[in-house]
KOLKOL-566866 format. One record per atom (N, C-alpha, C, CB): residue number from 1; residue in one letter; atom name; x, y, z. Coordinates in nm, 2 decimals, padded with zeros to 4 digits. Atoms other than C-alpha are relative to their C-alpha. Glycine has a CB too. Layout:
<nodes>
(NUM, "a", "CA", (X, Y, Z))
...
</nodes>
This chain:
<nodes>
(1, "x", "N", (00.03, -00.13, -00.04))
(1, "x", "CA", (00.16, 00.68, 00.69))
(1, "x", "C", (-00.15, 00.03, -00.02))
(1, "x", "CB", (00.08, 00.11, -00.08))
(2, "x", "N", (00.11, -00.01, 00.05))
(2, "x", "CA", (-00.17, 00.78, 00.73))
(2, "x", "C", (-00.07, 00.14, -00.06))
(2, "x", "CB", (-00.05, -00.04, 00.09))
(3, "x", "N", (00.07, -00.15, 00.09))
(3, "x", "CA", (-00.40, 01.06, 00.56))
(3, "x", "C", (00.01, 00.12, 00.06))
(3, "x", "CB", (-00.16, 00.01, -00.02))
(4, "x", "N", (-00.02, -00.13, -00.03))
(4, "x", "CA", (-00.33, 01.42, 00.62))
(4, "x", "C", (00.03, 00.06, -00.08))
(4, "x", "CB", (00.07, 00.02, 00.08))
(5, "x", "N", (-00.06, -00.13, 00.13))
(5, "x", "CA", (-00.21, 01.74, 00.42))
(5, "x", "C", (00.09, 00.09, 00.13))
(5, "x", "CB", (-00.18, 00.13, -00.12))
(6, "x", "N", (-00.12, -00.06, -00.06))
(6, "x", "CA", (00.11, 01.92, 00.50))
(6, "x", "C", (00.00, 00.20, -00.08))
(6, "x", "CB", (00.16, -00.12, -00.06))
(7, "x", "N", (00.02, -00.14, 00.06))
(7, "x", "CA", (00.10, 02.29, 00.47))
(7, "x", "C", (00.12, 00.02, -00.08))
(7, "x", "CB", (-00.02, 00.13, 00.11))
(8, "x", "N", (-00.10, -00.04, 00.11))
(8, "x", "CA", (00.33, 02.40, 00.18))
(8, "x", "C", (00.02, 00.17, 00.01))
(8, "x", "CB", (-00.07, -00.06, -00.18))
(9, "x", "N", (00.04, -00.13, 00.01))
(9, "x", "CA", (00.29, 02.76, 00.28))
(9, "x", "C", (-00.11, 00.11, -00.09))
(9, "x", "CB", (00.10, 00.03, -00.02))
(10, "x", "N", (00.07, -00.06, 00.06))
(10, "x", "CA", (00.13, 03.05, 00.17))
(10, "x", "C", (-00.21, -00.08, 00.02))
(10, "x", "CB", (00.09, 00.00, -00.16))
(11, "x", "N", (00.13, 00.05, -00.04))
(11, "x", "CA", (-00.23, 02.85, 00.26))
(11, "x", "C", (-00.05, -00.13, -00.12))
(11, "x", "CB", (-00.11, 00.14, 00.02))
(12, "x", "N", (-00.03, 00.07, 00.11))
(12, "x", "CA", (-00.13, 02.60, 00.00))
(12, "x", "C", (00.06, -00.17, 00.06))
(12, "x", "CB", (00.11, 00.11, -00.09))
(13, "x", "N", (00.00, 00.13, -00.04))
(13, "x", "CA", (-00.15, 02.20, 00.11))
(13, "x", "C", (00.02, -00.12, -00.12))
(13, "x", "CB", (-00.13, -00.01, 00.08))
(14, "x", "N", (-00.04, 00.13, 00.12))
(14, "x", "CA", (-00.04, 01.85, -00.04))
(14, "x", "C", (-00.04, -00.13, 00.14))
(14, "x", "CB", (00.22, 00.00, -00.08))
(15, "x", "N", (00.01, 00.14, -00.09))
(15, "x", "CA", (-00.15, 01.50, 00.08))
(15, "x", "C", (00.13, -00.05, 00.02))
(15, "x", "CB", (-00.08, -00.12, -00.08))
(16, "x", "N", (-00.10, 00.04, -00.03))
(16, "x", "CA", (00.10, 01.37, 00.30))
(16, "x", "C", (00.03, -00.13, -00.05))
(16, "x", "CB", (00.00, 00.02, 00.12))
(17, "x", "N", (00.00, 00.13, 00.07))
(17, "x", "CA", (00.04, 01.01, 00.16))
(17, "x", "C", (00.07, -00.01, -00.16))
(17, "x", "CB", (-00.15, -00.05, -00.01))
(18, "x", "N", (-00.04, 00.06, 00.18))
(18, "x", "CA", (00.11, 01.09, -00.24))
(18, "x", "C", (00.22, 00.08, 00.03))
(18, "x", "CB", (-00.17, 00.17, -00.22))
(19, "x", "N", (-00.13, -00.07, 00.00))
(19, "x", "CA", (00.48, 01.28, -00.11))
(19, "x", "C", (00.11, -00.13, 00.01))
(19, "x", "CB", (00.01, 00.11, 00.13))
(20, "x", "N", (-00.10, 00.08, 00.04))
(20, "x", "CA", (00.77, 01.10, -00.22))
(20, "x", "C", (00.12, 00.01, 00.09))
(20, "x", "CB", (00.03, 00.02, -00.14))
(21, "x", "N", (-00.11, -00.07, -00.05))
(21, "x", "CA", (01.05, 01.29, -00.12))
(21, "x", "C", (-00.01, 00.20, 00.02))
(21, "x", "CB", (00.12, -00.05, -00.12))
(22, "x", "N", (00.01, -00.13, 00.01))
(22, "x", "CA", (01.11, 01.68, -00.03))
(22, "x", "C", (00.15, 00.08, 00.00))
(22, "x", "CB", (-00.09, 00.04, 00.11))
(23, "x", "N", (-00.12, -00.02, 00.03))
(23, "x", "CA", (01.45, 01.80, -00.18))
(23, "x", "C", (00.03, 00.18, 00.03))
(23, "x", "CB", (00.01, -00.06, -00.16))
(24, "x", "N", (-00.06, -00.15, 00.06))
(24, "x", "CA", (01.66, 02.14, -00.22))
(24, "x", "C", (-00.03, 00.02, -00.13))
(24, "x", "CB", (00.15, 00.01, -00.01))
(25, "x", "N", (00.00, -00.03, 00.17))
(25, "x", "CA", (01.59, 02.30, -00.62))
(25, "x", "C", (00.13, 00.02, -00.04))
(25, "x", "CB", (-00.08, 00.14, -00.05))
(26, "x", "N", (-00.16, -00.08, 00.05))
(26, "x", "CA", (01.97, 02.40, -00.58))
(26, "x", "C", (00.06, -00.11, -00.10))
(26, "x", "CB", (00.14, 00.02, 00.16))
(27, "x", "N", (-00.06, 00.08, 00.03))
(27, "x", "CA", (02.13, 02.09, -00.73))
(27, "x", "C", (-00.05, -00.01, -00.16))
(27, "x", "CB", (-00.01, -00.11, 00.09))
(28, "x", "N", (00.02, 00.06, 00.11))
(28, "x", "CA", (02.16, 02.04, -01.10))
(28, "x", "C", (-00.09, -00.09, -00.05))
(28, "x", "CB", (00.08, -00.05, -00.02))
(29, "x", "N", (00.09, 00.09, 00.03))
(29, "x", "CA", (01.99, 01.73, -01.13))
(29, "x", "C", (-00.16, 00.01, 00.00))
(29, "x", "CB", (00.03, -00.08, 00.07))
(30, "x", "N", (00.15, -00.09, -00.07))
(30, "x", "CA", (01.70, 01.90, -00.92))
(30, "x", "C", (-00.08, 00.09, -00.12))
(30, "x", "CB", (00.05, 00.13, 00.15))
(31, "x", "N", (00.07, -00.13, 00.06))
(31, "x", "CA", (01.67, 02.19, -01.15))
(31, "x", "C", (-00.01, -00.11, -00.16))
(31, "x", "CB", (00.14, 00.21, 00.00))
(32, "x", "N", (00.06, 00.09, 00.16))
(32, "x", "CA", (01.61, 01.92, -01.52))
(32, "x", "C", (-00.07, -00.04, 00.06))
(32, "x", "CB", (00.08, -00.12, -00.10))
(33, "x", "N", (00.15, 00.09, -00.05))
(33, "x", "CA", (01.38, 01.70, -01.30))
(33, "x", "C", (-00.11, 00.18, -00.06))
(33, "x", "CB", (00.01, -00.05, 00.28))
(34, "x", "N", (00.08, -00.13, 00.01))
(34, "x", "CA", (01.20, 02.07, -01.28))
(34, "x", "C", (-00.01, 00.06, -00.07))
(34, "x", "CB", (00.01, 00.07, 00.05))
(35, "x", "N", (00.02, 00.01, 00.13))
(35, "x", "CA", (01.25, 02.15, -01.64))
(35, "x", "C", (-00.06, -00.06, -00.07))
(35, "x", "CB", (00.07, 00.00, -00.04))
(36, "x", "N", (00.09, 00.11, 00.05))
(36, "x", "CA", (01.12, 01.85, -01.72))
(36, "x", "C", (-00.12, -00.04, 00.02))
(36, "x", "CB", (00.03, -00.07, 00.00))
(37, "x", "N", (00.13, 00.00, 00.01))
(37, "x", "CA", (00.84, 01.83, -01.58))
(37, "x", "C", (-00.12, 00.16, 00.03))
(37, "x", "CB", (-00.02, -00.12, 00.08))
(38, "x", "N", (00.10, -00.12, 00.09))
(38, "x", "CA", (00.72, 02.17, -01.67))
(38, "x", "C", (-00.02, 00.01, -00.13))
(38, "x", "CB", (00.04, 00.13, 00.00))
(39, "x", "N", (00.04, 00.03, 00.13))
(39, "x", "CA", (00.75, 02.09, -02.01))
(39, "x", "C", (-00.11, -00.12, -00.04))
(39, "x", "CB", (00.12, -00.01, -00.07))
(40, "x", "N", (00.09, 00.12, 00.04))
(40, "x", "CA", (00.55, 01.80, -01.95))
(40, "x", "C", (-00.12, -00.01, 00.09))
(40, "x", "CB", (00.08, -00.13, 00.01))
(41, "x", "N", (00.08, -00.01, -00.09))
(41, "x", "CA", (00.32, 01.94, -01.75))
(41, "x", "C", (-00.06, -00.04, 00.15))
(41, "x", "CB", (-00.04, -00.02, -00.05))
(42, "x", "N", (-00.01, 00.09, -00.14))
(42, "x", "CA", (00.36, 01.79, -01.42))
(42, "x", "C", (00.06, 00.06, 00.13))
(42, "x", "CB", (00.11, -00.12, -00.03))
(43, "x", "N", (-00.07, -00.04, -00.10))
(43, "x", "CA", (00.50, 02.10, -01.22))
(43, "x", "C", (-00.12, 00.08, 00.07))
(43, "x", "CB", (00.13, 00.09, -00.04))
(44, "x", "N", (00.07, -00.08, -00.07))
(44, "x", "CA", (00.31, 02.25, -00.95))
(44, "x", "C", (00.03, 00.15, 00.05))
(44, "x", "CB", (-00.03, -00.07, 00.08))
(45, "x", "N", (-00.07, -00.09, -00.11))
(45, "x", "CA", (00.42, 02.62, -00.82))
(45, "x", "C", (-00.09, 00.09, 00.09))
(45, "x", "CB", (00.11, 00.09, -00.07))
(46, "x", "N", (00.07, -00.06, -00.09))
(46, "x", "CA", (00.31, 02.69, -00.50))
(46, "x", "C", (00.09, 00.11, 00.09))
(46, "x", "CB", (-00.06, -00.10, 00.09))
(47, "x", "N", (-00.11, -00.15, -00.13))
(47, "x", "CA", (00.57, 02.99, -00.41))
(47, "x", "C", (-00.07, 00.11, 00.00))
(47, "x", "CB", (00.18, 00.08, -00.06))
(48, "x", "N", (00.02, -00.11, 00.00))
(48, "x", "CA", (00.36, 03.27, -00.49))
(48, "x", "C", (00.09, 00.12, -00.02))
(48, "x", "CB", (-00.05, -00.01, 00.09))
(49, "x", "N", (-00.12, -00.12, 00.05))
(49, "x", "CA", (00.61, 03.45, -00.67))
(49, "x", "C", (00.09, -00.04, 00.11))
(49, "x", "CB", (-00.06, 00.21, 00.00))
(50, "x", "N", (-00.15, -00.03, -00.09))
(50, "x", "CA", (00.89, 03.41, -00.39))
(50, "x", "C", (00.08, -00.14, -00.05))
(50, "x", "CB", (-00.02, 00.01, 00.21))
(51, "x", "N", (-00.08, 00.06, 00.02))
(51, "x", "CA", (01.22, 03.26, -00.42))
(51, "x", "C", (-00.05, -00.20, 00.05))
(51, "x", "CB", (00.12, 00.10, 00.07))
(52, "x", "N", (00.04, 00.12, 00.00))
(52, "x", "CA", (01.15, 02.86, -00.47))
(52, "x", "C", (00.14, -00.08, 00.07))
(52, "x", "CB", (-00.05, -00.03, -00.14))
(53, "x", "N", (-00.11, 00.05, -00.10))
(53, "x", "CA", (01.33, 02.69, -00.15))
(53, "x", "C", (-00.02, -00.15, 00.01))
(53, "x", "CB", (-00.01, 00.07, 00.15))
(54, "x", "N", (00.05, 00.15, -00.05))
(54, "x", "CA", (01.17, 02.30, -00.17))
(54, "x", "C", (-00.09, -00.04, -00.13))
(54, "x", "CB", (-00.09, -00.01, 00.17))
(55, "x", "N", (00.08, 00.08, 00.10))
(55, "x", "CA", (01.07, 02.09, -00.45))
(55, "x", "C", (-00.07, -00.15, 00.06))
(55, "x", "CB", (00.11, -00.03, -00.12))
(56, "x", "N", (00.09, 00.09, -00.06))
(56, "x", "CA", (00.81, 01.82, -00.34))
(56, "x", "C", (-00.01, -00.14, -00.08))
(56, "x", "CB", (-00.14, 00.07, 00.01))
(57, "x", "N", (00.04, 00.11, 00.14))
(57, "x", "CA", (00.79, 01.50, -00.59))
(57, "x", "C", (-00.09, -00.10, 00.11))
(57, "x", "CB", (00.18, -00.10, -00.10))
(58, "x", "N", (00.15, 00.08, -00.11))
(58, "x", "CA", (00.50, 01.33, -00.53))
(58, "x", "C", (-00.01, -00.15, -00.09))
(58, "x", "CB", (-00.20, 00.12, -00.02))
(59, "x", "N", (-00.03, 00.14, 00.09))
(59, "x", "CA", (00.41, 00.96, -00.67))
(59, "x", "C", (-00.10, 00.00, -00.12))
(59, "x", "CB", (-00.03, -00.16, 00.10))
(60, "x", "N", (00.09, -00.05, 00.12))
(60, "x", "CA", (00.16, 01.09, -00.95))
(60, "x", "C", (00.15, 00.04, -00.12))
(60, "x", "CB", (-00.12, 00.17, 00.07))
(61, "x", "N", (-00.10, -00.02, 00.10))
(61, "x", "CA", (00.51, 01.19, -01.10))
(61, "x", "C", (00.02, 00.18, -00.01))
(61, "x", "CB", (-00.05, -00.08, -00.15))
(62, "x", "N", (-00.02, -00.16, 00.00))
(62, "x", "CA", (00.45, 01.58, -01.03))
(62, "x", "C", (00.08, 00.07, 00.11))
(62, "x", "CB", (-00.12, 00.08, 00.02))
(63, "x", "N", (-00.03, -00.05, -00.09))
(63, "x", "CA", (00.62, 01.80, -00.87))
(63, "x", "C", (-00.03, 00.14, 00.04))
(63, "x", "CB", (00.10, -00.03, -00.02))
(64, "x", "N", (00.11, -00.09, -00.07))
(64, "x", "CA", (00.47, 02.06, -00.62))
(64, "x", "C", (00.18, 00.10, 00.03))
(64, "x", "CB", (-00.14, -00.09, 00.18))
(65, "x", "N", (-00.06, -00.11, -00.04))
(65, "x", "CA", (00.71, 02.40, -00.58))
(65, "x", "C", (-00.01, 00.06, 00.10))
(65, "x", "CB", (-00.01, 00.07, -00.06))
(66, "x", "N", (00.04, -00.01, -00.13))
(66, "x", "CA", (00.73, 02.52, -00.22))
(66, "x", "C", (00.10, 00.12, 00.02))
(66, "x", "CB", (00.00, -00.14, 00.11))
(67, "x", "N", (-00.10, -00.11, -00.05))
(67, "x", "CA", (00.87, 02.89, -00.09))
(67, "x", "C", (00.05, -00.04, 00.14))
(67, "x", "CB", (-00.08, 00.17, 00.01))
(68, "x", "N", (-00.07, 00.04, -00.18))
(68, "x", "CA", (00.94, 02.70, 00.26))
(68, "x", "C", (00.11, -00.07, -00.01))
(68, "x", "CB", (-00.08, -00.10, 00.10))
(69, "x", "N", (-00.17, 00.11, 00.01))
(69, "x", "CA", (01.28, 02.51, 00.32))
(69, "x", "C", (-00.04, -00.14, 00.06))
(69, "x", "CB", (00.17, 00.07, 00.14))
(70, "x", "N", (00.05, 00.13, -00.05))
(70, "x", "CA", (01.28, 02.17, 00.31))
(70, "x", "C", (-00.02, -00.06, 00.13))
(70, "x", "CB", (00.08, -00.07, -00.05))
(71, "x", "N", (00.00, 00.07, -00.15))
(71, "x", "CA", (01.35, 02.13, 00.67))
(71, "x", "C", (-00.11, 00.04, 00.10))
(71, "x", "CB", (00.15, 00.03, 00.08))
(72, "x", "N", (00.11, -00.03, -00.10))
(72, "x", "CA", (01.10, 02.33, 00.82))
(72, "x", "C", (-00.10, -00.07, -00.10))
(72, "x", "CB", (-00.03, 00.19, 00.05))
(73, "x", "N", (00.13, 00.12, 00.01))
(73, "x", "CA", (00.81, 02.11, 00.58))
(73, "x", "C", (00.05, -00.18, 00.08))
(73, "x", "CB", (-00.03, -00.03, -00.22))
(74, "x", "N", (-00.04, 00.14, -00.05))
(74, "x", "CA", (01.01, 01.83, 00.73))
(74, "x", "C", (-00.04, -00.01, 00.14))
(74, "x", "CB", (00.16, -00.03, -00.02))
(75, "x", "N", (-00.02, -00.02, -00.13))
(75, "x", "CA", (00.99, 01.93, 01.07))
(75, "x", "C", (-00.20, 00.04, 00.00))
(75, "x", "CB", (00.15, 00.16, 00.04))
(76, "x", "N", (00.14, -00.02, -00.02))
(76, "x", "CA", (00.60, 02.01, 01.01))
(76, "x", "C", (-00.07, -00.15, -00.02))
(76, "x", "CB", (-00.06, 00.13, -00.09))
(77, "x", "N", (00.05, 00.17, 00.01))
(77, "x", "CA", (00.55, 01.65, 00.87))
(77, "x", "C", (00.01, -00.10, 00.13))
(77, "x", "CB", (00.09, -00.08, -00.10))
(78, "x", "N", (00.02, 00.09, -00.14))
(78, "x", "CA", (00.67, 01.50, 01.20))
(78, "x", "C", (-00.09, 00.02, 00.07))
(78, "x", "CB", (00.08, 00.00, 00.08))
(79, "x", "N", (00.01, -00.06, -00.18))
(79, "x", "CA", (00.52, 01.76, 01.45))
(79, "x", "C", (-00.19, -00.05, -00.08))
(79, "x", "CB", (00.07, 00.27, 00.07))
(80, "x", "N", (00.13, 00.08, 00.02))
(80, "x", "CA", (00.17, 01.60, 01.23))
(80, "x", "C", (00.02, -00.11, 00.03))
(80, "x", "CB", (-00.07, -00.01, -00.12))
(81, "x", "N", (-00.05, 00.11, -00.03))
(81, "x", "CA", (00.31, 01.28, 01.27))
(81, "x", "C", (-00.06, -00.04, 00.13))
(81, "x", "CB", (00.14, 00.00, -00.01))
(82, "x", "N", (00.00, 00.05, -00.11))
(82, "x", "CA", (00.37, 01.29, 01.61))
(82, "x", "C", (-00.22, 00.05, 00.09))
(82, "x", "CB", (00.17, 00.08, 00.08))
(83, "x", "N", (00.11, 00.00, -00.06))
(83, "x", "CA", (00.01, 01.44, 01.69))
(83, "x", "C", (-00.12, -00.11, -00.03))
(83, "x", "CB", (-00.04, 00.12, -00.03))
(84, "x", "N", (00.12, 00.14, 00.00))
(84, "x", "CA", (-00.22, 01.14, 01.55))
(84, "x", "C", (00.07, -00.15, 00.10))
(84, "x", "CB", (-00.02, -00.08, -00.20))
(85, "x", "N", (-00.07, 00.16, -00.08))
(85, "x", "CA", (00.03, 00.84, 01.76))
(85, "x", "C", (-00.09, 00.08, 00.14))
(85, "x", "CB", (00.27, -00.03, 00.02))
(86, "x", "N", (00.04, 00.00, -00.13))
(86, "x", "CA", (-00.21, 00.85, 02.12))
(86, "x", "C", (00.10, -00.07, 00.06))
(86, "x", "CB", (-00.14, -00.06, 00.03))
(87, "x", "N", (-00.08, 00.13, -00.09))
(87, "x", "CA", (00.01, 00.69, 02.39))
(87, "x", "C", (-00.14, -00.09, 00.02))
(87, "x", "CB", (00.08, 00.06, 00.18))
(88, "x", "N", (00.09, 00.09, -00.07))
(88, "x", "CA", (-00.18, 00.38, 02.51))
(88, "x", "C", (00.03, 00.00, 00.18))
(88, "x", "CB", (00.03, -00.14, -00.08))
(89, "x", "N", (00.00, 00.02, -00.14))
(89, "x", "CA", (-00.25, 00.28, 02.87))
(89, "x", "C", (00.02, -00.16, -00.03))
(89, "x", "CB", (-00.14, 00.05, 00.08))
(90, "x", "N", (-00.10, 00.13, -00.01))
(90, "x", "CA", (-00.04, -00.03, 02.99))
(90, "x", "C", (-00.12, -00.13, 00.00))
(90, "x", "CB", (00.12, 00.00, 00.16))
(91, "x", "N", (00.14, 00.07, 00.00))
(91, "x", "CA", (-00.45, -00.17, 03.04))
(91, "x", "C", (-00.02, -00.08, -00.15))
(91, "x", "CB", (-00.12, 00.12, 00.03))
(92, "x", "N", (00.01, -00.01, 00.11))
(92, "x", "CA", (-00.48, -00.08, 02.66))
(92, "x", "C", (00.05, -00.12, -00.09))
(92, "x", "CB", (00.05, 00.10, -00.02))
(93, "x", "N", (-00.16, 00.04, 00.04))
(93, "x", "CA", (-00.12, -00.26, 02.58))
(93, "x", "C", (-00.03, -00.13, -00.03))
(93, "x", "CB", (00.12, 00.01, 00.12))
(94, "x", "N", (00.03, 00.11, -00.07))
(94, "x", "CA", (-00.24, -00.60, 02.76))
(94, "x", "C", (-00.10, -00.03, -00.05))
(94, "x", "CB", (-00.01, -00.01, 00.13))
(95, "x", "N", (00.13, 00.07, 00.10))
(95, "x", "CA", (-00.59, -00.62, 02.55))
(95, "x", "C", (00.07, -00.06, -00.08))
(95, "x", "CB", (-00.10, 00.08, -00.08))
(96, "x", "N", (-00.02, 00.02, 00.14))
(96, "x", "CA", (-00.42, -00.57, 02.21))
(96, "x", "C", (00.13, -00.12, -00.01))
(96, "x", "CB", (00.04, 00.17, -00.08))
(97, "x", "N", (-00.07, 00.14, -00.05))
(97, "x", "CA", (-00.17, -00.85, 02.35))
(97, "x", "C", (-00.04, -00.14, -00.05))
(97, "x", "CB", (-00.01, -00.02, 00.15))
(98, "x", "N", (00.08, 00.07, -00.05))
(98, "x", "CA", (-00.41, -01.05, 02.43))
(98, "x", "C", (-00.05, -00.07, -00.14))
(98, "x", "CB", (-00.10, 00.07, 00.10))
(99, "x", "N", (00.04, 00.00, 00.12))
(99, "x", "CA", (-00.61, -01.03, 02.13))
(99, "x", "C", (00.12, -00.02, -00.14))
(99, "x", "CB", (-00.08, 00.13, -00.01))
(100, "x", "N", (-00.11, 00.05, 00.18))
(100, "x", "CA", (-00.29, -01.07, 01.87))
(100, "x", "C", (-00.01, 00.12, -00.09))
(100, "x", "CB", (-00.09, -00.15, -00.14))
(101, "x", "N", (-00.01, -00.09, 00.10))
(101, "x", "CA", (-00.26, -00.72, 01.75))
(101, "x", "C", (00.13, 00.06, 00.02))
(101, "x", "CB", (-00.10, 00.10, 00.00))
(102, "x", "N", (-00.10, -00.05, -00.09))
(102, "x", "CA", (00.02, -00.53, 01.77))
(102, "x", "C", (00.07, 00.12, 00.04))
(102, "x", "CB", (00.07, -00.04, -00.02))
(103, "x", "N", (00.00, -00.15, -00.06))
(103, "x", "CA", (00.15, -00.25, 01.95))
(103, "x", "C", (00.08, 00.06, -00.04))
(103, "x", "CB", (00.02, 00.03, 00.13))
</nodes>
């Protein structure tokens, strides 16, 4: 994946490279991960006071708090995704062929 930041709302961003996973807080397990690392200093909260809809775990071991639902940051990670892939031209295709790279 390459370098970018994913808006977390509120005007509040995370590198798309250090993101692990982007869960629900509902689930038991979810909510001690997130006990635990507030006591251990490792929680980020980016809800701005509102109800916390998406826990972020990142590979630093923190975890970033998000008032957005997991699916719409999910659905914003692709719609960046898909804007850095250029199509190539079938010209293009036939260099990087040619040359031993691959498409």
């Amino acid at each position: 994946m390459e370098s970018g930041f994913l808006n977390i709302g509120f005007s509040s961003y995370i590198s798309v490279t250090k993101i692990i996973g982007i869960v629900s807080p509902d689930s038991a397990p979810i909510r001690r991960m997130i006990r635990l690392a507030k006591e251990q200093g490792r929680l980020v909260d980016a809800t701005f006071g509102r109800r916390t809809r998406a826990a972020i775990l990142t590979e630093g071991g923190f975890i970033v708090l998000s008032a957005v639902l997991p699916d719409t940051l999910v659905s914003r990670l692709e719609e960046e995704e898909e804007e850095r892939i250029e199509p190539i031209t079938e010209q293009e295709a036939e260099l990087q062929k040619e040359s031993g790279e691959d498409v």
